[in-house]
C-alpha positions in Angstrom: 0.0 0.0 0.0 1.7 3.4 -1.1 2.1 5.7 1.9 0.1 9.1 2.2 1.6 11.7 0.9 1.7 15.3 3.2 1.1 18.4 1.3 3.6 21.3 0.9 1.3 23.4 2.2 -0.2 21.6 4.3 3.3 20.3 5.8 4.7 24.6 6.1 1.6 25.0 8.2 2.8 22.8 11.0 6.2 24.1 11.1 7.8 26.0 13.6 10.6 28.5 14.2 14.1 28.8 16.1 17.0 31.5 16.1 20.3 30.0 14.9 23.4 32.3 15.0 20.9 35.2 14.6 19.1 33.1 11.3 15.8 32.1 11.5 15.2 27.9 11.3 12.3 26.5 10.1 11.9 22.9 12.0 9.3 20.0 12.7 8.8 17.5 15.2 6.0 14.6 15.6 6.1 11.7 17.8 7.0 10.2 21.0 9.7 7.9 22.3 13.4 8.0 20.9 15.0 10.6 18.3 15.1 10.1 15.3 17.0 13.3 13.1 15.9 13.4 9.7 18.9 15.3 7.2 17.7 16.3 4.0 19.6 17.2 0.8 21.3 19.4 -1.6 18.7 21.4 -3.3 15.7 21.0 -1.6 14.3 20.5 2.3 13.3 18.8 4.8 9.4 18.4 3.1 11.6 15.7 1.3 10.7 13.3 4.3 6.8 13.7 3.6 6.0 10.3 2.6 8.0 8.6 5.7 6.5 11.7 8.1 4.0 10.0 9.9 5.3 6.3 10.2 8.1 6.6 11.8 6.5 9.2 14.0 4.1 6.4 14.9 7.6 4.4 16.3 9.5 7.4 17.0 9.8 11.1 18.2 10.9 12.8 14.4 12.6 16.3 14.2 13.8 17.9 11.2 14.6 21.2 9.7 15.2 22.8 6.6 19.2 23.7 7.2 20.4 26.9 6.5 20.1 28.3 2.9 17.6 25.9 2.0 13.8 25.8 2.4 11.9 27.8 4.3 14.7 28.9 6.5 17.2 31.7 6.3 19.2 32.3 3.3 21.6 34.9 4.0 23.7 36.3 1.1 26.5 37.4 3.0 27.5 34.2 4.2 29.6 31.4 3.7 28.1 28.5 3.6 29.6 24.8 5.9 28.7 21.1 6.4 30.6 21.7 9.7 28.1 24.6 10.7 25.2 22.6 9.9 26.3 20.3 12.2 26.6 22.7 14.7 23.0 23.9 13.7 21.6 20.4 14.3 23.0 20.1 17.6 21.9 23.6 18.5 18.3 21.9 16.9 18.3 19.3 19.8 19.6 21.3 22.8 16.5 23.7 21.5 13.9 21.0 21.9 16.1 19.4 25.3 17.1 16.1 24.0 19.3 14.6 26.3 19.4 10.9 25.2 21.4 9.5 22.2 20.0 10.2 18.6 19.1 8.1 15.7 20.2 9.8 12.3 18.4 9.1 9.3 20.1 10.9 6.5 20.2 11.9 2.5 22.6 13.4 0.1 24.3 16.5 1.8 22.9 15.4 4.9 24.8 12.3 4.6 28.0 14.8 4.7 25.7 16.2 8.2 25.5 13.0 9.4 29.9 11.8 9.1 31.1 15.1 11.1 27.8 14.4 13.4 29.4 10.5 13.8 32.8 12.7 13.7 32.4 13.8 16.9 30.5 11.5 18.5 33.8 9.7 18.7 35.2 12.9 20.1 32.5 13.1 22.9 31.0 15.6 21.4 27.9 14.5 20.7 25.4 10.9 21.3 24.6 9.3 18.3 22.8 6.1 18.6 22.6 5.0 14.9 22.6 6.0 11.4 21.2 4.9 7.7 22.1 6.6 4.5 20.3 7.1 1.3 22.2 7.9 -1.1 25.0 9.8 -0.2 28.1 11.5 -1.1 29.9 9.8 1.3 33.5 9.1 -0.1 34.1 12.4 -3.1 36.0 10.1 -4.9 33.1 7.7 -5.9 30.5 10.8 -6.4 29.8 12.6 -9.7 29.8 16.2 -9.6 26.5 17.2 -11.7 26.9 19.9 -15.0 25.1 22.5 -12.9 26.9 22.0 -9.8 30.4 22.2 -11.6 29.3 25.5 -12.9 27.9 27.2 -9.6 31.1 26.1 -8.6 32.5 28.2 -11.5 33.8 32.3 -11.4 30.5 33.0 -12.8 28.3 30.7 -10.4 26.8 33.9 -8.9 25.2 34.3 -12.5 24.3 30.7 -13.0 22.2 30.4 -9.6 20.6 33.5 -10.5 19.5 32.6 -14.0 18.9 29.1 -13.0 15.2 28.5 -13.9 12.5 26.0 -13.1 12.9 24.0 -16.9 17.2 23.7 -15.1 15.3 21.9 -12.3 13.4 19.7 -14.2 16.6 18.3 -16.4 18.4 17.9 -13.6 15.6 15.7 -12.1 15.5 13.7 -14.8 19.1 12.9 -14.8 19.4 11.6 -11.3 15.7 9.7 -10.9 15.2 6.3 -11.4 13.6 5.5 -15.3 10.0 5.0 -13.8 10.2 6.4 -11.0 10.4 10.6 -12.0 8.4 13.2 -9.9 4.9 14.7 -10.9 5.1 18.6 -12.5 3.1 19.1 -9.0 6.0 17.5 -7.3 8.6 19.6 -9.2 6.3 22.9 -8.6 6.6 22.4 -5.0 10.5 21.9 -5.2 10.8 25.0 -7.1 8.7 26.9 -4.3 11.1 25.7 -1.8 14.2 26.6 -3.9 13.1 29.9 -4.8 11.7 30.8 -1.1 13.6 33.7 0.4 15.2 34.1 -3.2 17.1 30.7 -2.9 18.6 31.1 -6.1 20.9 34.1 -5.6 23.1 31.3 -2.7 23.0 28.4 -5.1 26.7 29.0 -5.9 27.3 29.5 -2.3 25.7 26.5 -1.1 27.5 24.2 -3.6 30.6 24.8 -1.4 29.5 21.8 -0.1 31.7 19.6 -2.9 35.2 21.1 -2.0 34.1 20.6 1.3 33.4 16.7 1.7 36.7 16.4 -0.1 38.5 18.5 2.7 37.2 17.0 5.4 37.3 13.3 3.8 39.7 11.4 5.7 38.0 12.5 9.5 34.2 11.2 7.5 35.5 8.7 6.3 37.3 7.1 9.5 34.3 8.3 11.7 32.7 5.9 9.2 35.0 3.0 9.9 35.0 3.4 13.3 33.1 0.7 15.7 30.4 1.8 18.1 27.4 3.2 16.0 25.2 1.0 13.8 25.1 2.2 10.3 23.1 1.4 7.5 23.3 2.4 3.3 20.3 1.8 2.1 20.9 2.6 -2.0 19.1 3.6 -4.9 21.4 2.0 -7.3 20.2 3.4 -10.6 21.5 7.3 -9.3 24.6 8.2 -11.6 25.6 10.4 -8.4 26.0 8.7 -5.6 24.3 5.1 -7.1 26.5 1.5 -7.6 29.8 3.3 -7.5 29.1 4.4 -3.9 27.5 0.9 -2.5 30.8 -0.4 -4.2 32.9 1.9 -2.5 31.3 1.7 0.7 31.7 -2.0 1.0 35.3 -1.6 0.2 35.9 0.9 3.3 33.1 0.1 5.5 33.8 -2.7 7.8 30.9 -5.4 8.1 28.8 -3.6 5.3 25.3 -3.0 5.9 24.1 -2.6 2.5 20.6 -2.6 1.1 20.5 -2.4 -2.8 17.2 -0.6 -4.4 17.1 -1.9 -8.3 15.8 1.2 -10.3 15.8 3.7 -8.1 17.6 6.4 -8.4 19.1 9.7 -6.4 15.7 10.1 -4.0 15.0 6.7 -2.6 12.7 8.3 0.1 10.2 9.5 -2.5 10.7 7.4 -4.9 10.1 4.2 -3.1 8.9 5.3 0.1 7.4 1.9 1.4 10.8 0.5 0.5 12.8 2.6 2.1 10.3 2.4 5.5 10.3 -1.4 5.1 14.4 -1.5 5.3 14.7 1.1 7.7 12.7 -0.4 10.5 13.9 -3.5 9.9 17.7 -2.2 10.7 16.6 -0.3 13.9 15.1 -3.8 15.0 18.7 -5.2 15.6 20.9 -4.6 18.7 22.2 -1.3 19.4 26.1 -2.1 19.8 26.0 -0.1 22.4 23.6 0.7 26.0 22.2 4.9 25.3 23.5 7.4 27.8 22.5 10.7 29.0 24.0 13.2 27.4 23.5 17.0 27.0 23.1 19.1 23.4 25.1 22.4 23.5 
């Protein structure tokens, strides 16, 4: 049975709002019992959890956000964009809504990146991370393809290429990274654009493609936090994506010790809406297992 789908609008009406660093956060939360982070992607937001919304906050208490730059929160021109501050912002999330036991991490695309310096310091102390699953992820730069449009935002004139870059852009980039039968409705694809284009989005496109140079920066502390023991993790894989798709699941189980790998034929770059029950199935079934390791208390700030 196909899960229920939440509407855009009807999902921004439930939202709520916290400061960040002086930047206004748009968040949700839904559920009871233990954490469960949700860490959208690179362009869009957190709405991109709609169709996995309200089952897992049936098993767990959810929080999200749209992250800096993206969605319905702050998009500040005069600012340089970081993986390593949306981290910070996620913590700064949780100490906000006073969780103080370990936290489950359920993360796409540039959250994926979110997620490594989150696992990052949980082997520093610094945070309490419980467990984590990927879909589809940049998680090793060396196994991800860099997309046309983000090699030009990346470009001297990526100022003028996020500027000019138009709905129709959207839509071929879409088509290039779904599965064959598996592509987004033109509703689907009006309601990404609305979230791209809120709080004119598109002038920090080539800002927030930093994130690329970043993840290869910062690769070998991901990377290890990835190959160290202690946090159950999970790739759970469209394998049709030509960014992050079978080059990445290979990768992974080449540096990943004890690979826990779930394969999706025909799927492609957005797993979580393009096959939702899938995804929902695979996912509950890996926070079923053991925890490696008994939860503490711990304190967000």
């Amino acid at each position: 049975m196909p899960l229920a789908e939440i509407p855009l609008r009807v999902w921004r009406t439930r939202g709520q709002s916290f400061a960040f660093r002086g930047q206004t956060i748009r968040y949700w939360t839904a559920g009871q019992g233990e954490p469960l982070l949700l860490l959208h992607g690179f362009p869009t937001a957190s709405w991109d959890w709609h169709y996995l919304w309200a089952p897992l906050a049936q098993r767990f208490r959810v929080i999200a956000c749209d992250m800096l730059g993206f969605g319905d929160s702050a998009k500040p021109l005069d600012h340089t964009y970081s993986l390593i501050e949306q981290a910070d912002l996620q913590q700064a999330l949780l100490a906000h809504l006073q969780v103080d036991q370990p936290v489950h991490l359920l993360a796409h695309d540039y959250g994926g990146s979110v997620a490594q310096e989150m696992l990052a310091r949980h082997h520093e102390q610094r945070a309490d991370i419980a467990s984590c699953a990927f879909l589809n992820s940049g998680l090793f730069p060396e196994s991800c393809q860099v997309l046309l449009v983000q090699k030009l935002l990346l470009s001297r004139l990526g100022w003028l290429v996020g500027r000019t870059f138009g709905r129709d852009d959207l839509v071929r980039t879409v088509s290039h990274i779904y599965g064959p039968a598996t592509r987004p409705s033109e509703s689907a694809l009006d309601d990404c654009w609305s979230l791209m284009t809120a709080n004119r989005g598109t002038r920090i496109m080539h800002k927030l493609v930093g994130f690329v140079p970043e993840r290869r920066q910062h690769r070998e502390r991901w990377v290890g936090a990835l190959q160290r023991d202690g946090v159950a993790l999970r790739l759970i894989n469209g394998v049709a994506d030509p960014v992050s798709g079978a080059g990445m699941v290979e990768r992974y189980r080449q540096l990943v010790p004890g690979a826990d790998v779930v394969e999706l034929a025909n799927i492609g770059h957005y797993p979580h809406t393009e096959a939702p029950v899938q995804v929902l199935r695979h996912y509950l079934a890996f926070r079923e297992q053991p925890l490696i390791s008994l939860p503490r208390k711990f304190a967000w700030s």
